[in-house]
C-alpha positions as CSV (number, residue, x, y, z in Angstrom):
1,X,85.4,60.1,117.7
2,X,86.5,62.7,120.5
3,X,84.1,64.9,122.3
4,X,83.7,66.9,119.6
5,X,81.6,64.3,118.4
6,X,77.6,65.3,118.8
7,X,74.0,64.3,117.4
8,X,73.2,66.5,114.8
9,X,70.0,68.4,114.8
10,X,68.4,71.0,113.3
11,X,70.1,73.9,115.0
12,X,73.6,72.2,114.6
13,X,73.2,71.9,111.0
14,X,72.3,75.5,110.3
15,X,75.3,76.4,112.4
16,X,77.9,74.3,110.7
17,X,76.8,75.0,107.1
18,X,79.9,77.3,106.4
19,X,82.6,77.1,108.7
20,X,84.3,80.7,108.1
21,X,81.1,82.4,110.3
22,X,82.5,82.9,113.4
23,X,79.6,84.4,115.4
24,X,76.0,83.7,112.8
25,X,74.0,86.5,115.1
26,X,75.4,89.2,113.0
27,X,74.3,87.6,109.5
28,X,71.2,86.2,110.5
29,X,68.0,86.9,109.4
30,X,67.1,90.6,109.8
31,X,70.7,91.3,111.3
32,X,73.1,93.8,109.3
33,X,77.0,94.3,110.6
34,X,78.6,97.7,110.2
35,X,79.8,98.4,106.6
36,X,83.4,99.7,108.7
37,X,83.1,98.1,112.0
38,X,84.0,94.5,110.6
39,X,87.0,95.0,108.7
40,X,89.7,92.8,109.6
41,X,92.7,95.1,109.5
42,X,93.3,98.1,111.7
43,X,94.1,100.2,108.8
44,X,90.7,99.6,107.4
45,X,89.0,101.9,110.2
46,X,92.2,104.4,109.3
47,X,91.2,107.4,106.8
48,X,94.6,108.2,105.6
49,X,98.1,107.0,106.5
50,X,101.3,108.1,104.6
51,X,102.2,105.0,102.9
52,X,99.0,105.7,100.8
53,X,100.6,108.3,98.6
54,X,103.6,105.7,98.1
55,X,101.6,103.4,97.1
56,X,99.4,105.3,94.4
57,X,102.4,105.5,91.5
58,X,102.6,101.5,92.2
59,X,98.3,101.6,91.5
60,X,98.8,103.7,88.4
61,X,101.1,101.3,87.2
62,X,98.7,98.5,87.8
63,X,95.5,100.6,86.1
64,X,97.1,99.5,82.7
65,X,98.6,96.5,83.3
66,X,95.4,94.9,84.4
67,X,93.6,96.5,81.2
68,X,96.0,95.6,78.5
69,X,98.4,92.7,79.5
70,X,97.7,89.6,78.7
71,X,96.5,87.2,81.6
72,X,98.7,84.3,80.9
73,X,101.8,87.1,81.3
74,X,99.9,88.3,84.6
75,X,100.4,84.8,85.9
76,X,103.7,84.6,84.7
77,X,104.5,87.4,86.8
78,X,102.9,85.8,89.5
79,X,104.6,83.0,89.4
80,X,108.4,85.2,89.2
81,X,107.1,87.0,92.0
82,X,106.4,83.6,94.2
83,X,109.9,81.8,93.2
84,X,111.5,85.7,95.1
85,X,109.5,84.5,97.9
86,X,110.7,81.3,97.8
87,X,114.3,82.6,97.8
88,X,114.1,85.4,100.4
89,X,111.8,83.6,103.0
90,X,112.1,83.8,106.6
91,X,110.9,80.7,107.5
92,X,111.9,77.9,105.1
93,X,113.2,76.0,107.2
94,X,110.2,75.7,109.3
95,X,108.1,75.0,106.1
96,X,110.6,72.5,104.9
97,X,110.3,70.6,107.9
98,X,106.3,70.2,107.8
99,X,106.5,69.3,104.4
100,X,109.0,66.5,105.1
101,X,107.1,65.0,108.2
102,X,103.8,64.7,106.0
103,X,104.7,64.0,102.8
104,X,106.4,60.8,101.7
105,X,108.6,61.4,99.0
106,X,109.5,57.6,98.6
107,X,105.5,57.5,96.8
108,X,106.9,58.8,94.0
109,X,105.6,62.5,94.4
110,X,107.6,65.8,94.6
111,X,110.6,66.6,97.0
112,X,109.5,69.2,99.7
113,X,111.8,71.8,98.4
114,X,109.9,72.1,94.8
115,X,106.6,71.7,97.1
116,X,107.4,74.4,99.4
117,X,108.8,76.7,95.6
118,X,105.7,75.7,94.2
119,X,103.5,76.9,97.3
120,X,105.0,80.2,97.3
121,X,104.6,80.6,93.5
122,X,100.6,79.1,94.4
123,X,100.1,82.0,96.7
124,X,101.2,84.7,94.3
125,X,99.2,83.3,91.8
126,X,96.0,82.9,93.7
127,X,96.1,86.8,94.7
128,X,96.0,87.2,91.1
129,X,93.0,84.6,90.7
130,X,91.1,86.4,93.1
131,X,90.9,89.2,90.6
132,X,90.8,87.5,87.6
133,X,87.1,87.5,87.6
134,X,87.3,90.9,87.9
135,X,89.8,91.5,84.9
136,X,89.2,92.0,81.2
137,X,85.8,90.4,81.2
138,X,87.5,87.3,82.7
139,X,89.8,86.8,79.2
140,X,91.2,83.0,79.4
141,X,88.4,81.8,81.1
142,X,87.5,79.5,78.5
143,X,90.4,77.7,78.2
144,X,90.0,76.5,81.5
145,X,90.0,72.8,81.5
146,X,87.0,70.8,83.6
147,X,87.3,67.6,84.4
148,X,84.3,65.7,85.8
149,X,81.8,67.8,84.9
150,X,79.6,65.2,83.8
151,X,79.1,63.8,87.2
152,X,77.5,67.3,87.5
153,X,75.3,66.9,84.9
154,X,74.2,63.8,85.7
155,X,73.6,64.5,89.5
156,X,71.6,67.1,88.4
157,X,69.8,65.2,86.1
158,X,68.0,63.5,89.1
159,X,66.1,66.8,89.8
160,X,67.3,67.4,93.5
161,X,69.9,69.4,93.2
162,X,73.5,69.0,94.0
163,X,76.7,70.6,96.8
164,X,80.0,71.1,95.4
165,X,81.7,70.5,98.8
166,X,85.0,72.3,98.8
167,X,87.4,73.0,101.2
168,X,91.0,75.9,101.8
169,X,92.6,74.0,98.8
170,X,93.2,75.6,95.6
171,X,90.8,78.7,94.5
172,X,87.6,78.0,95.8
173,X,86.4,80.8,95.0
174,X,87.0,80.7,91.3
175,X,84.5,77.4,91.0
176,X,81.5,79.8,91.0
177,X,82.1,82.0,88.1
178,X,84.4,79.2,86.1
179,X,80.8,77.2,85.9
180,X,78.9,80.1,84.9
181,X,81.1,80.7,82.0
182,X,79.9,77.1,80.9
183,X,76.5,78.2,81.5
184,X,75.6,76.3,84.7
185,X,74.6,78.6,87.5
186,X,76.0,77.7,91.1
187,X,75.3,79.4,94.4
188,X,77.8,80.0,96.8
189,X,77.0,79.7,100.2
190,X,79.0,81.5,102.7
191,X,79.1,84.8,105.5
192,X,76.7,87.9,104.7
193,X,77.8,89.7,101.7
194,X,76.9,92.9,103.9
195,X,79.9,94.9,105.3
196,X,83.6,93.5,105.6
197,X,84.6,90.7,107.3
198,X,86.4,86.9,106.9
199,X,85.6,87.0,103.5
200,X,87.5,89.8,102.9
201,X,91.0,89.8,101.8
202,X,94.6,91.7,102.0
203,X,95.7,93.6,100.6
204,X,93.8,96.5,103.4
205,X,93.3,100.0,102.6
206,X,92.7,103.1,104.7
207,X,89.3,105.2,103.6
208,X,91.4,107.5,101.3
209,X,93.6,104.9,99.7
210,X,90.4,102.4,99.5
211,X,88.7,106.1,97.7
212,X,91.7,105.6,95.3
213,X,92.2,102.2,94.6
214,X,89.0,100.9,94.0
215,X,86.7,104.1,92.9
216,X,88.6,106.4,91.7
217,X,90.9,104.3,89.2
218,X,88.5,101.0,89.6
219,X,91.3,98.5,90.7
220,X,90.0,95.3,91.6
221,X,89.2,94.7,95.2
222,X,88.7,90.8,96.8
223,X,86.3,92.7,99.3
224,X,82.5,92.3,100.1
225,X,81.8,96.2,99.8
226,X,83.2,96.1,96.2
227,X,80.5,95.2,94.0
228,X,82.7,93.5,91.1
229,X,83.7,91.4,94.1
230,X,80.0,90.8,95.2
231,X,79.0,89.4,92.0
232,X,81.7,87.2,90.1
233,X,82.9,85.7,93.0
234,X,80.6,87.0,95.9
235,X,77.8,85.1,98.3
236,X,74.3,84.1,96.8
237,X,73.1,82.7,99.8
238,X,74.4,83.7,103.2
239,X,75.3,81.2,105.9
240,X,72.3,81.6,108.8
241,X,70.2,79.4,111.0
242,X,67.4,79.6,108.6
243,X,67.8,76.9,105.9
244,X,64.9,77.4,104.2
245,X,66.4,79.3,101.3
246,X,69.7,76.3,100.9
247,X,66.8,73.8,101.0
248,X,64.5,75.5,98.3
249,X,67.6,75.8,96.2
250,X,68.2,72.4,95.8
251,X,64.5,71.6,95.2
252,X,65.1,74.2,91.9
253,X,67.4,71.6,91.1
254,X,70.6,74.4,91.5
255,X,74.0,74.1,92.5
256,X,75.0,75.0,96.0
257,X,79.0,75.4,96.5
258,X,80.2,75.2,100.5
259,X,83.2,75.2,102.0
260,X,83.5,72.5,104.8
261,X,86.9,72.8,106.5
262,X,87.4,75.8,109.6
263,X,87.3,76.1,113.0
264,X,84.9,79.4,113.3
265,X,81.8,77.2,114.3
266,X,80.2,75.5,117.6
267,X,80.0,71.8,116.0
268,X,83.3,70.6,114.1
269,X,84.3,66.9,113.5
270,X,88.4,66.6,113.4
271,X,89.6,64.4,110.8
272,X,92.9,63.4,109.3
273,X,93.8,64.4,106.4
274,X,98.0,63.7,105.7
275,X,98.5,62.9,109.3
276,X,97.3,66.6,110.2
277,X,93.9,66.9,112.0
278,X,91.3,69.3,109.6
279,X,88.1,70.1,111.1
280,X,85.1,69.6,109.1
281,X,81.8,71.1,109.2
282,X,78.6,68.9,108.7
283,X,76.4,71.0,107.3
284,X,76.9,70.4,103.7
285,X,76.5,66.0,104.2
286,X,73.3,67.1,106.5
287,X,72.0,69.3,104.1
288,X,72.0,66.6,101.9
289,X,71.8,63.7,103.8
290,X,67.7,65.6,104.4
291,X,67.5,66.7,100.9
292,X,68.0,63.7,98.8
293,X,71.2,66.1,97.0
294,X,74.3,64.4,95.6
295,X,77.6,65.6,97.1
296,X,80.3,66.4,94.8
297,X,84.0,66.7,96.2
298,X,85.2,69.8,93.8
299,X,88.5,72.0,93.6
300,X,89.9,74.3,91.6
301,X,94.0,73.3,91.2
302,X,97.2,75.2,90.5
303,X,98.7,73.2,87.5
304,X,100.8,75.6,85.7
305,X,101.6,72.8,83.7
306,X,98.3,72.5,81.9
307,X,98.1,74.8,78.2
308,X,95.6,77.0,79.8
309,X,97.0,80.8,80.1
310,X,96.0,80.6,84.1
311,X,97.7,76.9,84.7
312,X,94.2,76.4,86.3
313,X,91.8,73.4,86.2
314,X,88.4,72.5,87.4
315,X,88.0,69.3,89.2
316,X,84.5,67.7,89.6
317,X,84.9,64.7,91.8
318,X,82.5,61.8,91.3
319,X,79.8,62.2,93.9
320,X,80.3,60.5,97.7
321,X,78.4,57.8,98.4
322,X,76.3,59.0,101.2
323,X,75.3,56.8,104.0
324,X,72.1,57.5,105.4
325,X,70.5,56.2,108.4
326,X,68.5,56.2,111.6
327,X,71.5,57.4,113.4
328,X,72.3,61.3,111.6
329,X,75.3,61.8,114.0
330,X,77.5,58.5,113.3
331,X,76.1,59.3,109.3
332,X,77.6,62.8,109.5
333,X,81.2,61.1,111.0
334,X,81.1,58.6,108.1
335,X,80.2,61.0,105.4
336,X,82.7,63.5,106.4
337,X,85.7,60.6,106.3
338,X,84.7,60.0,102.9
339,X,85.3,63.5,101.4
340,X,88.4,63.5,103.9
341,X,89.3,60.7,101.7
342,X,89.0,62.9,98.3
343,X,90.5,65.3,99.7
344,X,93.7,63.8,100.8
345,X,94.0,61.9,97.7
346,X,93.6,65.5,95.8
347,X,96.3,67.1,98.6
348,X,98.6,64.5,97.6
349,X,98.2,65.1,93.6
350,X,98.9,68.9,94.0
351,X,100.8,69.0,97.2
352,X,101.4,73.2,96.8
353,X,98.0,73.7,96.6
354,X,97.3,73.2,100.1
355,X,98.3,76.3,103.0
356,X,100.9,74.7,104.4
357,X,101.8,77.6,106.7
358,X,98.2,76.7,108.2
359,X,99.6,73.8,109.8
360,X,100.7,74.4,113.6
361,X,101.0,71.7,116.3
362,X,99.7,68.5,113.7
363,X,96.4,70.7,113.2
364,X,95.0,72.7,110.0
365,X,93.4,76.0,111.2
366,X,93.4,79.4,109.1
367,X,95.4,82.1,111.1
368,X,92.8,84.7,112.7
């Protein structure tokens, strides 16, 4: 393993639990960031800009549209809207030519061209999945499909918990409230829900057009200072260096959901995933490597396909076979290649569901 490679002790772990933190003093214990001095756009710390007014006859037309339409025709908007992406992109080419150098289309799976039609038709959709919590009571819900949730039931049916260990694949965020709808509580464990920040997402709004938007007509908002946000798809339990509360959790015999693939943290492991090098964070094998939890590989796929109104389905990966030993750093390096393992093989399956213009220079790292 390169030098990134390190023993793993206590303070490591509490460090690489989420891997999206990119500096844990500001959501640490007794530690509260700036509602406004986080936000990740300029425009955010703007209180009015002109494009505002253009944009409120666009908002009014959303208002009803949200309220009334129904969310399978949402999606299929979504879904127009990504193929005109497709079609008028800048930088196919460049996409096109990753997609050819890691994927092997003699396997029997997808050219690169529907891949890359696909991907752009996945990220209009997943703007739209961001709200959809958020939208008519979260109509459709229901007939999302789940498969594998028995290994959940029967990991927790042990008594010590279990970590749905995700990764930028898919919607992770929708894995939260698509198990509460079944009635099984999950905690998602992630930055401080306090004030803007990484877990915040575009589209940005100055003070008056955030005024608009999201108070005075009540549009949905993927942001941490908009409550709707906070609780259907929002943090339980924030990612600090005290793991008391992650380690309690799992006692209770609850679900903890944590996303193990960045580059925001001090201790990262690269690993291969497709030929492209993906840094993982060990916090969610170490967690459970100390608790006794099972770990459970879980995504939440794009598979317009399926009969479900959203083309969305749950996957619940049987749980990794955790080695543990005397030795927690070369554990940590063999539990993470494990899940890399998963996750390739569920990369491969659903090619567009991974952020393929994420990959620069053979690595996977999230634009800053």
């Amino acid at each position: 393993m390169p030098a990134a490679r390190m023993s793993i002790r206590s303070r490591w772990v509490a460090v690489a639990v989420v891997p999206r933190v990119k500096n844990l003093r500001h959501i640490g214990a007794g530690s509260r960031p700036d509602a406004l001095g986080d936000c990740p756009h300029p425009r955010c710390g703007k209180r009015f800009e002109v494009r505002d007014l253009a944009l409120i006859p666009l908002w009014l037309v959303m208002k009803p549209a949200y309220a009334l339409a129904p969310i399978a025709l949402l999606f299929r908007v979504a879904t127009l809207r990504g193929t005109l992406d497709w079609w008028t992109c800048r930088s196919r080419a460049e996409l096109l030519e990753v997609l050819e150098r890691h994927l092997d289309e003699a396997d029997g799976g997808p050219s690169p061209r529907r891949v890359a039609r696909r991907y752009h038709q996945f990220r209009r959709r997943g703007a739209l999945a961001r709200h959809w919590p958020q939208l008519q009571r979260f109509a459709g819900v229901e007939r999302v499909e789940i498969d594998g949730l028995e290994h959940l039931d029967k990991a927790l049916s042990r008594g010590q918990g279990a970590i749905l260990v995700t990764a930028h694949y898919g919607y992770a965020r929708l894995i939260k409230p698509i198990l509460r709808s079944t009635g099984r509580p999950a905690l998602l464990v992630g930055p401080s829900p306090q004030g803007r920040g990484p877990q915040d997402f575009p589209p940005f709004f100055t003070r008056f057009g955030s005024f608009v938007h999201t108070r005075l007509l009540n549009l949905p908002h993927a942001s941490s200072l908009d409550g709707r946000w906070r609780d259907t798809v929002g943090v339980d339990l924030p990612a600090e260096l005290n793991l008391r509360p992650h380690v309690a959790a799992l006692k209770r015999n609850e679900t903890l959901i944590i996303l193990t693939d960045g580059r925001s943290v001090q201790a990262l492991w690269p690993v291969p995933v497709l030929g492209i090098e993906v840094s993982f964070a060990s916090g969610a094998v170490s967690i459970a490597r100390r608790a006794g939890a099972a770990v459970l590989p879980t995504f939440v796929v794009d598979d317009p396909e399926r009969p479900c109104p959203s083309g969305l389905r749950l996957v619940i990966c049987p749980p990794i076979d955790l080695q543990v030993s005397g030795d927690a750093s070369a554990d940590s390096e063999v539990n993470l290649g494990r899940f890399a393992e998963v996750y390739e093989q569920q990369v491969r399956r659903h090619p567009h569901n991974w952020h393929w213009s994420w990959v620069s220079d053979g690595a996977f790292a999230r634009p800053q």
